[in-house]
N, C-alpha and C positions, 0 to 999 in steps of 0.2 A: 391318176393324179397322186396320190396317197403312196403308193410305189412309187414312182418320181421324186415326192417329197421324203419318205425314208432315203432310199437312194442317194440324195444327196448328204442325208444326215452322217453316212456311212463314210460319204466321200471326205467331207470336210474335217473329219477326224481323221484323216491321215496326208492331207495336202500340206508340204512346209514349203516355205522361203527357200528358195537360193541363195548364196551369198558372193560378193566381189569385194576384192582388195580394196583400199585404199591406197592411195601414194603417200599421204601424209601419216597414217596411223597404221600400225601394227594391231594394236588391240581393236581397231572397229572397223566393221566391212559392210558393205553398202547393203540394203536387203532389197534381193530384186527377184520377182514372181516370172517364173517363165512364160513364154507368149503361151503357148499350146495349154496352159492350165488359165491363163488370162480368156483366151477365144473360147472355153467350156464355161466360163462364169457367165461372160456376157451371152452365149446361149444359153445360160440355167433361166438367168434374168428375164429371156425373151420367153421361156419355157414357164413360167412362174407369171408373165404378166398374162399368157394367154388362158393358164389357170383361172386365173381372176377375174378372168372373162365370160369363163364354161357356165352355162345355167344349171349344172349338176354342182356346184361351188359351193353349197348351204352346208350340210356337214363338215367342210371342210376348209371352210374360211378363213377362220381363226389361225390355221397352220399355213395356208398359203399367206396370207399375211406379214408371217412372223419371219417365214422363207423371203418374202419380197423384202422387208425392212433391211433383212442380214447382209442378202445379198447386193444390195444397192448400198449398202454400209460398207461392206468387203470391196464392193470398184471404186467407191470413192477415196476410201483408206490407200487404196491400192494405186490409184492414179496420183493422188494427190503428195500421198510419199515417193513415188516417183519424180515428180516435180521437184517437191522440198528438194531430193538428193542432189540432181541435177543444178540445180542454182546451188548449194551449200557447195558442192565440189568446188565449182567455179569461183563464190566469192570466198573462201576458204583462203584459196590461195591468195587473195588479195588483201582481205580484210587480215590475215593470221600471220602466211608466212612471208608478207613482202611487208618489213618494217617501216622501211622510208613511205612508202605508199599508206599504211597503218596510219603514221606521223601525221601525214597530210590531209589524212580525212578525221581524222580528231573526234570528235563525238560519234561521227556514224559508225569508228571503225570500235570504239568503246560497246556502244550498243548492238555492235554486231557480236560481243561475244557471248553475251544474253542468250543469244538466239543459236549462236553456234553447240553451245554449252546442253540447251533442250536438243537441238537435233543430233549430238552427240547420245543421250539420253535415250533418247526412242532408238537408234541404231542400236545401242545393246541392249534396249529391250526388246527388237527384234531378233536379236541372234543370241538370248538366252527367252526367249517364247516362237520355237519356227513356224509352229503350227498356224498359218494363216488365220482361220477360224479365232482362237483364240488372241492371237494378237490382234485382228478387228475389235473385237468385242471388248479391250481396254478400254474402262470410262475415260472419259475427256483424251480420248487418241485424235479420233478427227478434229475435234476444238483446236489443240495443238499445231498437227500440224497445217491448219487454215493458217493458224497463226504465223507459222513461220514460213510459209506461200505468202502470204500477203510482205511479210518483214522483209525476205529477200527479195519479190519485186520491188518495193520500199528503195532497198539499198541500191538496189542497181540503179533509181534515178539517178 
């Protein structure tokens, strides 16, 4: 278990982000985790709750522990910015670059820039922090973006 848990210590200090264009920006590109390093976390995950199961676990609690928080911290970061991107593309172009349609939604399209402005934000602090690992572990990342999953389903009512 303890080889397992270094192992990964190893790993996660050299896993980065991928990155994709955008159509509307030059300077910001979307931050997207490959499948094939996504299917090893969610194995670490499964690898990490069966630890915490093992009745040899007493010495070594504290570190599996700390391993579970991270890594259940890293899928959700990881899923959930995914999300964010996914709606932000989409009403991007509606809220930003289609004026007359902007006009027409008048407050929601105002308050969409709030939120486009943070998700703008976290995308370059994605791709000036690649290192997964340490971009999970941003105080208030997740806060964030819950917040702007919840605003863009919000918007699309």
């Amino acid at each position: 278990m303890d080889t397992a848990l270094d192992k990964y210590e190893e790993y996660y200090k050299t896993i980065e982000f991928d990155y994709a264009e955008t159509k509307s920006y030059k300077d910001i590109k979307l931050v997207t985790f490959n499948d094939e390093a996504f299917n090893a976390l969610e194995e670490q995950v499964l690898q990490v709750y069966n630890f915490n199961n093992n009745r040899f676990k007493d010495f070594l609690e504290e570190k599996i522990n700390s391993w579970l928080n991270l890594l259940n911290l890293m899928t959700s970061v990881i899923e959930t910015l995914k999300y964010a991107q996914m709606k932000w593309s989409f009403l991007e172009k509606m809220f930003v670059q289609a004026p007359e349609v902007k006009k027409e939604l008048g407050v929601k399209a105002e308050e969409f820039v709030k939120y486009d402005e943070l998700m703008k934000e976290i995308l370059r602090t994605g791709m000036s922090t690649p290192n997964v690992r340490k971009f999970c572990e941003m105080p208030q990342l997740i806060e964030k973006l819950k917040t702007l999953k919840d605003a863009f389903d919000d918007a699309e009512d």
